[in-house]
N, C-alpha and C positions, 0 to 999 in steps of 0.2 A: 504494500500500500504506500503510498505517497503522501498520506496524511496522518493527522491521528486524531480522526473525527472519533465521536463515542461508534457511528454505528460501523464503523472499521475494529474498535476495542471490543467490541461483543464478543467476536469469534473466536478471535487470535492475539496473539500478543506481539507489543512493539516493544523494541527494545532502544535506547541513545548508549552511545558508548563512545569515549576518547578516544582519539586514534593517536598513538606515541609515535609509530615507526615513520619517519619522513617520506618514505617511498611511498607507503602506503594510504598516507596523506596528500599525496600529490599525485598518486594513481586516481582515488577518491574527485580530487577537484578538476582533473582532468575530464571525468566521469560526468561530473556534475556540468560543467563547461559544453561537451557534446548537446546533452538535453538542454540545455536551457537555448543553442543555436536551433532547435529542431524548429524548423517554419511548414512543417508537410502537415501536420494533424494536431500542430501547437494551437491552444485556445489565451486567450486574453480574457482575468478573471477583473471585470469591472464594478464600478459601484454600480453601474447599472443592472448587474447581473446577467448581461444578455452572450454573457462566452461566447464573444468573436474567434471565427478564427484568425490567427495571427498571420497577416498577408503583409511581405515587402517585396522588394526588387532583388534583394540578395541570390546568392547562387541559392538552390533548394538544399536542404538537409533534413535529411531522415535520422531521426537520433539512432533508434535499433540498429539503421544498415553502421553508422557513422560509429557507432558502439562494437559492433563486430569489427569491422578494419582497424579501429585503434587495437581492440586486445590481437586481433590475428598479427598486425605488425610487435607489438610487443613480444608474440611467440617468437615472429621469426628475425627477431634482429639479437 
Protein backbone atom coordinates (compact mmCIF):
# COMPACT_ATOMS: atom_id res chain seq x y z
CA UNK A 1 0.00 0.00 0.00
CA UNK A 2 1.13 3.46 -0.59
CA UNK A 3 -0.79 4.95 2.22
CA UNK A 4 -1.60 4.32 5.78
CA UNK A 5 -5.34 5.07 5.56
CA UNK A 6 -7.39 3.16 8.47
CA UNK A 7 -9.07 1.06 5.65
CA UNK A 8 -5.43 -0.06 4.37
CA UNK A 9 -4.67 -0.81 8.52
CA UNK A 10 -7.70 -3.22 8.80
CA UNK A 11 -6.02 -6.02 6.91
CA UNK A 12 -2.48 -5.89 7.12
CA UNK A 13 0.20 -4.21 8.79
CA UNK A 14 2.50 -1.25 7.81
CA UNK A 15 5.53 -1.11 9.11
CA UNK A 16 8.39 2.66 9.07
CA UNK A 17 11.62 1.79 9.73
CA UNK A 18 15.37 3.64 9.46
CA UNK A 19 17.22 2.87 6.88
CA UNK A 20 21.23 3.18 8.38
CA UNK A 21 23.08 1.45 5.22
CA UNK A 22 23.86 4.46 2.73
CA UNK A 23 23.60 2.34 -0.39
CA UNK A 24 20.53 1.21 0.71
CA UNK A 25 19.24 4.69 1.31
CA UNK A 26 20.04 5.93 -1.84
CA UNK A 27 18.99 2.76 -3.75
CA UNK A 28 15.56 3.67 -1.69
CA UNK A 29 15.45 7.43 -3.16
CA UNK A 30 16.46 6.44 -6.32
CA UNK A 31 13.23 4.32 -6.18
CA UNK A 32 11.36 6.93 -4.84
CA UNK A 33 12.66 9.46 -7.70
CA UNK A 34 11.50 6.93 -10.62
CA UNK A 35 7.80 7.09 -9.39
CA UNK A 36 7.35 10.34 -8.51
CA UNK A 37 8.79 11.18 -12.70
CA UNK A 38 5.89 8.53 -13.67
CA UNK A 39 3.49 10.86 -16.05
CA UNK A 40 1.69 7.45 -17.88
CA UNK A 41 -1.13 6.76 -15.01
CA UNK A 42 0.24 9.43 -12.56
CA UNK A 43 -2.83 11.26 -10.86
CA UNK A 44 -2.78 14.82 -9.25
CA UNK A 45 -4.22 14.77 -5.72
CA UNK A 46 -6.04 18.30 -5.45
CA UNK A 47 -8.02 20.38 -3.05
CA UNK A 48 -10.47 19.91 -5.49
CA UNK A 49 -10.44 16.25 -5.35
CA UNK A 50 -11.06 15.65 -8.90
CA UNK A 51 -7.55 13.23 -9.49
CA UNK A 52 -6.38 14.69 -12.76
CA UNK A 53 -4.31 12.85 -14.54
CA UNK A 54 -0.89 14.24 -14.47
CA UNK A 55 -0.23 15.44 -18.33
CA UNK A 56 3.19 17.54 -19.54
CA UNK A 57 5.36 17.70 -22.48
CA UNK A 58 8.11 15.73 -20.85
CA UNK A 59 9.52 12.43 -22.59
CA UNK A 60 6.64 9.78 -21.09
CA UNK A 61 7.74 7.50 -18.09
CA UNK A 62 6.30 4.51 -16.85
CA UNK A 63 7.59 4.05 -13.31
CA UNK A 64 7.01 -0.18 -13.34
CA UNK A 65 8.87 -0.22 -16.90
CA UNK A 66 11.60 2.76 -15.50
CA UNK A 67 11.70 0.57 -12.05
CA UNK A 68 12.72 -2.66 -13.85
CA UNK A 69 15.73 -1.10 -16.02
CA UNK A 70 17.03 0.75 -13.00
CA UNK A 71 17.21 -2.72 -10.85
CA UNK A 72 18.16 -4.83 -14.20
CA UNK A 73 21.10 -2.21 -14.95
CA UNK A 74 22.06 -2.52 -11.30
CA UNK A 75 22.28 -6.54 -11.99
CA UNK A 76 24.39 -6.00 -14.74
CA UNK A 77 26.94 -3.45 -14.01
Amino acid sequence: SADWMTRNLDYRVEVGVPIYDEDVKQELLDTFDISWRDNMKARVFSEKQDNAYRKNNNPKVRSQFATYDYYLNKLNS
